[in-house]
Structure formats: C-alpha cells, structure tokens
C-alpha positions in Angstrom: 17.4 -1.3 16.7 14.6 -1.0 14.5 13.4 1.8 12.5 10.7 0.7 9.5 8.5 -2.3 9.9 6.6 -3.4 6.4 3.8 -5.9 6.1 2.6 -6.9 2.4 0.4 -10.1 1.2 -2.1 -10.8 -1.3 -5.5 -9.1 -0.4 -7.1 -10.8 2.6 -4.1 -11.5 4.0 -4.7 -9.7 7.2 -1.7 -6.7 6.6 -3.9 -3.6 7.7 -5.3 -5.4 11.2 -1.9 -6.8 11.7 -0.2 -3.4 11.4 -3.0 -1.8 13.5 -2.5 -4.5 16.2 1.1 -4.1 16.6 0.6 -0.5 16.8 -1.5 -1.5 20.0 1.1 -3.9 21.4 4.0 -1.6 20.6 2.8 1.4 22.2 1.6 -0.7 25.0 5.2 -1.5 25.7 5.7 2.2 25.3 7.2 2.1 21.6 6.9 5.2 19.3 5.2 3.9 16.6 3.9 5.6 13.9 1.4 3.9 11.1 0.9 4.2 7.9 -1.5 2.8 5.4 -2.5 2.5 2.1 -4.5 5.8 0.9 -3.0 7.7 3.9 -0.9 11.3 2.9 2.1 9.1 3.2 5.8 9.6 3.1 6.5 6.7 0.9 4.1 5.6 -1.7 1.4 7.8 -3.6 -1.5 4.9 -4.0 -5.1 6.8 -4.0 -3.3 10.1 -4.2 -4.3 12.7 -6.3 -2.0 15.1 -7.3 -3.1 18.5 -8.4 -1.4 21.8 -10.0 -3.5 24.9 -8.3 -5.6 25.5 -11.2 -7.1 22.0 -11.1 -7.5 22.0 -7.6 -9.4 24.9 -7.5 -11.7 23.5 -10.1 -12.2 20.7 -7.9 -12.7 22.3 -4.7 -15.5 24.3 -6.2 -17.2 21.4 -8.4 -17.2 19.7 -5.1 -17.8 22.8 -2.9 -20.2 20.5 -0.4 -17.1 18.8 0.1 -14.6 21.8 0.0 -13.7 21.4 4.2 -13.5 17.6 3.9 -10.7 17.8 0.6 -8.7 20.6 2.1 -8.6 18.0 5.9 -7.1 15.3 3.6 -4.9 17.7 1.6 -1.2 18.5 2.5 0.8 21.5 -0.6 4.4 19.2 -1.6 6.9 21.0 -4.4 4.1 23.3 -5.4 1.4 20.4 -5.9 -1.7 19.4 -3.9 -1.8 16.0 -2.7 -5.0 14.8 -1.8 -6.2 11.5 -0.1 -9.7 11.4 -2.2 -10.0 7.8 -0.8 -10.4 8.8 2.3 -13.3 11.9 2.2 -16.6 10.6 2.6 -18.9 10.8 0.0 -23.0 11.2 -0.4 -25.0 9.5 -3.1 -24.6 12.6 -5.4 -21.0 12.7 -5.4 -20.9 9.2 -7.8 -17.9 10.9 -10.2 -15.7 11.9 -7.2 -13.4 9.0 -7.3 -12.9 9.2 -10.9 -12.2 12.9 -10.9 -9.9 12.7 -8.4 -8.1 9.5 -9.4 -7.5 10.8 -12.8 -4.7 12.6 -11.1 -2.8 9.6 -9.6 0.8 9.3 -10.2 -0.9 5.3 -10.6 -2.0 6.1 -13.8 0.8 7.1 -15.6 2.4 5.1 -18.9 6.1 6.5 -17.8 7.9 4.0 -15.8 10.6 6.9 -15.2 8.4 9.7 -13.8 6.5 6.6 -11.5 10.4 5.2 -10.6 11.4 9.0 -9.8 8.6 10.1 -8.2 8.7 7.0 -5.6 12.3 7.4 -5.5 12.0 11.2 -4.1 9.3 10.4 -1.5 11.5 7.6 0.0 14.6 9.6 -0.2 12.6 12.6 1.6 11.4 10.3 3.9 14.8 8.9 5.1 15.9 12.3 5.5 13.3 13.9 7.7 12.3 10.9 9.5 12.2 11.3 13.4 14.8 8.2 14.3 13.1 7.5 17.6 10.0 6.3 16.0 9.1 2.9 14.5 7.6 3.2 11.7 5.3 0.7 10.3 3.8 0.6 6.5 1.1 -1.7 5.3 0.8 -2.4 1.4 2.8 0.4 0.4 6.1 -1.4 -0.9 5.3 -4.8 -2.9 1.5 -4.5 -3.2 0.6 -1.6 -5.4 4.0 -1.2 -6.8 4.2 -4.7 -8.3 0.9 -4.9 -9.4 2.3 -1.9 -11.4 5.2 -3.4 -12.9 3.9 -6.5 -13.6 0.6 -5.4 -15.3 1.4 -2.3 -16.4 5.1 -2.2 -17.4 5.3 -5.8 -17.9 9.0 -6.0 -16.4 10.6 -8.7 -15.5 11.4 -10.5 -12.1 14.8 -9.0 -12.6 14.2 -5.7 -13.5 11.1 -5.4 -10.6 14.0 -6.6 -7.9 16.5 -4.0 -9.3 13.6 -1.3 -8.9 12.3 -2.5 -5.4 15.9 -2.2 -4.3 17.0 1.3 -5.8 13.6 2.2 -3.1 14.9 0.0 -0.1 18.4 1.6 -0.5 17.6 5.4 0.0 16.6 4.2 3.9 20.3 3.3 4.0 21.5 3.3 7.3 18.4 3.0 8.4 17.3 -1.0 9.7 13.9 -2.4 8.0 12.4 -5.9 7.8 9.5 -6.8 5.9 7.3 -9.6 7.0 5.2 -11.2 4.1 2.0 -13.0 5.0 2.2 -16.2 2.4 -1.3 -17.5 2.0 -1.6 -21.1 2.2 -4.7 -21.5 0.0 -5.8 -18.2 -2.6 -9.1 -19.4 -3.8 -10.4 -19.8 -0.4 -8.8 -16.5 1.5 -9.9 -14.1 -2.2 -13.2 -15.6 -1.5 -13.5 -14.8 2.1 -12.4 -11.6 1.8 -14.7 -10.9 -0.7 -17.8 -11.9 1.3 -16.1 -9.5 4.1 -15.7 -6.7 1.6 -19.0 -6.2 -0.2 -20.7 -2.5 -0.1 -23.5 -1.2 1.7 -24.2 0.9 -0.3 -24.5 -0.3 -4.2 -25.7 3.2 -5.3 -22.6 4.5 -4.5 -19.7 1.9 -4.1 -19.5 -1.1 -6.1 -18.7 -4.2 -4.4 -14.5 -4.9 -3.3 -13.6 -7.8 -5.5 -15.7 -6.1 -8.8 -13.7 -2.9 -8.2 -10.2 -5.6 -8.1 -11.9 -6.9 -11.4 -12.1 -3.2 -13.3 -8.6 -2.4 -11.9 -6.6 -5.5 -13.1 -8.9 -5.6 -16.5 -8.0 -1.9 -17.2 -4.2 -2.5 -16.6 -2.1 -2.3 -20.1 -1.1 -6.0 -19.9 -4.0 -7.6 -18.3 -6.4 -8.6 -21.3 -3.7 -10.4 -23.3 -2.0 -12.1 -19.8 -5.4 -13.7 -19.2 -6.1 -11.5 -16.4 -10.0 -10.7 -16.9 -12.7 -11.7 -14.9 -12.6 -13.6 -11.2 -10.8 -16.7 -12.6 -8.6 -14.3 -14.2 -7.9 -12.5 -10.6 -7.2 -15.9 -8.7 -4.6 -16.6 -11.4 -3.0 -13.3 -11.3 -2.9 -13.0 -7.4 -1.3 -16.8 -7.5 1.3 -15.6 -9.7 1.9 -12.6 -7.7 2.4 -14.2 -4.1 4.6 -16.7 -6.5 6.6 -13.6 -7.8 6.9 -12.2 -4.2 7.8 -15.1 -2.8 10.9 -15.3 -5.4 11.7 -12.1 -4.8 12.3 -11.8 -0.9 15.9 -13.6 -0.7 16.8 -10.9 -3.3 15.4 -7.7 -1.3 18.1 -5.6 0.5 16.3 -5.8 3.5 15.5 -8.2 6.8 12.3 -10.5 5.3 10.8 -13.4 7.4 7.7 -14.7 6.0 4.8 -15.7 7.9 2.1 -18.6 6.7 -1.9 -18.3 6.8 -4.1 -20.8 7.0 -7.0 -19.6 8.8 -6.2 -18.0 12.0 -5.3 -15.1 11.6 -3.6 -14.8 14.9 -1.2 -17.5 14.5 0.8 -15.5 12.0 0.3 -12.3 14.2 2.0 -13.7 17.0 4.6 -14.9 15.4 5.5 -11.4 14.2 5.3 -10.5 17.3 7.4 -13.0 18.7 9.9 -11.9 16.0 10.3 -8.4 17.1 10.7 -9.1 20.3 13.6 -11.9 19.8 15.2 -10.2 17.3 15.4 -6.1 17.6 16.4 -4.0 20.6 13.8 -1.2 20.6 14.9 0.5 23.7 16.0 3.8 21.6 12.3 3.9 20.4 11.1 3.7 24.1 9.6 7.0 25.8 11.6 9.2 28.2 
C-alpha cells in the first residue's frame, strides 16, 4: 500500500516532469493518482499563495477587475480566508505589480516561525483527515524545497531543529504510508546552468528571467547577505549546501526515502523510480473498480 508519493531536488532536478510522468504511467495502469504541484491550491503547503481577509480581497479583485474571473478560477474560501494561486493567473503587460500585490499576502513572508510551523501543521493535519484513501497522491516541491529554503535562510535553524520540524509535518499522515524520492544531482554548476538557459522569459517586459528571480528571492531572505548568499556564485553555494543539508537529513525523516542520482539523463533516474514502485508497494487498493 501506498498513499503519498513526494519528489524534491535542487532546481533543475527534473521533480515537476517526473511527477507529471508517473501520473501518466500510473493512471495507465489504472492507479488513482492525484497531483499536486508547487503554486497549485494545495492541501499541504501554501508556496505562491496568497491569503486574503475579505476586505483585501475585495480591494484586489476590483484593482484587478480585468482579471476579476481569472482570480476568483484560482481562488478556493478556507477558515474565513481567500486563498488564491496568483502564480497561476495569467497576466498582460499592464498588470506588472500583480505578483507583488498578491505575494505580499503569502504565509512565505512571515518573520514568525510559529504562525509558519502552525499554519503548515493545520493543512497537513486537514489533509490526512479528509484525504480520499484510494488515491495516490503525489507532491512535487512542496515538503523540503520551499520549507527548507525557509528555515535555513530565514530562520536560520539548525539541521536539528529543521529535522524535528519536517517530522512534526510527516507525522500528522500517521497511519498513512509515504516515501519520498530525492533526485541528488551529481554536478550543481552544470544542472543550475542548464536550467537556467531552459528557464529564461519571453517576455522581459513582464517576467524577469528564472535564475534573476532565484537571485532576488535568496538576496531578500533575512540570513542571506551575511551567509554569502548574493549573486549567482552566491546561489551555486547555497543550493550545494542545501542538496548537502538534504542529503543529511533523509536517514532522519519519518518516512520511506530512496534517493535517486542525476547525471544527465533524465530518464535514468525516472525509471528507476518507477522500477521502485513497482518492486516495492502493492497498489491494488488504489486500482479502479
């Protein structure tokens, strides 16, 4: 039996076409599966979320009133709050101050380690509780990713302390069985660089390119300036201490981990995750009538 499926890694590590892909395969072999990713209305992690009392929704919806449709698609009311996916609403030329606007309201921006621990921790327990237990649910860069860059950068906790927090999440889906399979890259430079050629805009009037947005987040980060963290040599040394603080931490997680290397075929690693499940789980109660 298997019930959540996570896949993290650095950036470029292949996580969101590796979770879309086994989605395919899955439901080939006529697996529930249900995927979520990062930015998604999601029932565990709140990553390019906003989250709005009604007044400043309101405000919003009518500053952006050429919009108004698109916000309310990607909206969904929780505990009295609007949660909106602003990531994933397309935008025109003119709308240039939507992301800020919208991101102001991320739960991601917050200086309170409690309210971001408690907030995380009531999604995940919600989650366990309502789940439908005959689906396989698969998350992409939703547990290590975002949270650790968190942590780390913001909160500046310790190996110890993140591994006490990443497990108070993992044990709300208690009974529940999860592995996670990290994607280890063999070689940073090379993988941040390609993934940087892959990810530049079309469209510099309105989106600035992937790896300069990486920059501005990191730089903007609490502990980032005096951690050496600035600029792209500063972003190759943070993301090789992060897949080295990941790394650490998997033996320590309270769930099933099995890490995967990358070189540069990506379909190496894929198969062998595929090859996993299938050896290892018994998905018949997932199956279709």
């Amino acid at each position: 039996m298997l019930d959540c499926l996570f896949i993290e890694g650095l950036p470029g590590s292949g996580k969101t076409t590796f979770s879309r892909r086994l989605e395919e395969v899955l439901s080939a072999d006529d697996i529930r599966v249900k995927r979520y990713s990062e930015g998604d209305l999601h029932p565990l992690d709140l990553a390019w979320i906003a989250i709005m009392n009604e007044k400043d929704y309101r405000f919003y919806l009518e500053k952006y009133h050429d919009l108004a449709d698109k916000i309310k698609a990607h909206t969904i009311k929780e505990d009295g709050n609007y949660l909106v996916a602003y990531m994933k609403i397309p935008l025109e030329n003119h709308h240039q101050n939507f992301d800020a606007d919208f991101g102001a309201f991320e739960i991601y921006r917050t200086k309170d380690i409690d309210a971001f621990k408690k907030m995380h921790l009531k999604r995940w327990l919600r989650f366990a509780q309502t789940r439908d237990p005959n689906t396989l649910y698969i998350f992409e860069c939703v547990f290590l990713q975002n949270h650790i860059n968190e942590l780390l950068l913001n909160f500046n906790l310790t190996e110890t302390e993140i591994h006490v927090y990443l497990n108070a999440l993992l044990s709300t889906l208690k009974p529940m069985q999860s592995i996670l399979y990290y994607i280890e890259q063999a070689d940073v430079e090379n993988r941040i660089a390609f993934v940087s050629e892959q990810r530049k805009t079309n469209n510099k009037a309105l989106f600035k390119d992937w790896i300069d947005l990486v920059i501005a987040y990191i730089a903007k980060q609490k502990n980032a300036q005096k951690m050496g963290y600035t600029g792209y040599e500063g972003i190759l040394a943070y993301f090789k201490r992060r897949q080295a603080v990941e790394v650490k931490l998997l033996p320590h997680l309270k769930t099933n981990t099995h890490t995967v290397r990358l070189t540069d075929d990506y379909d190496i690693p894929f198969q062998e995750i595929t090859n996993h499940i299938k050896n290892t789980f018994t998905l018949d109660d997932k199956r279709r009538n």
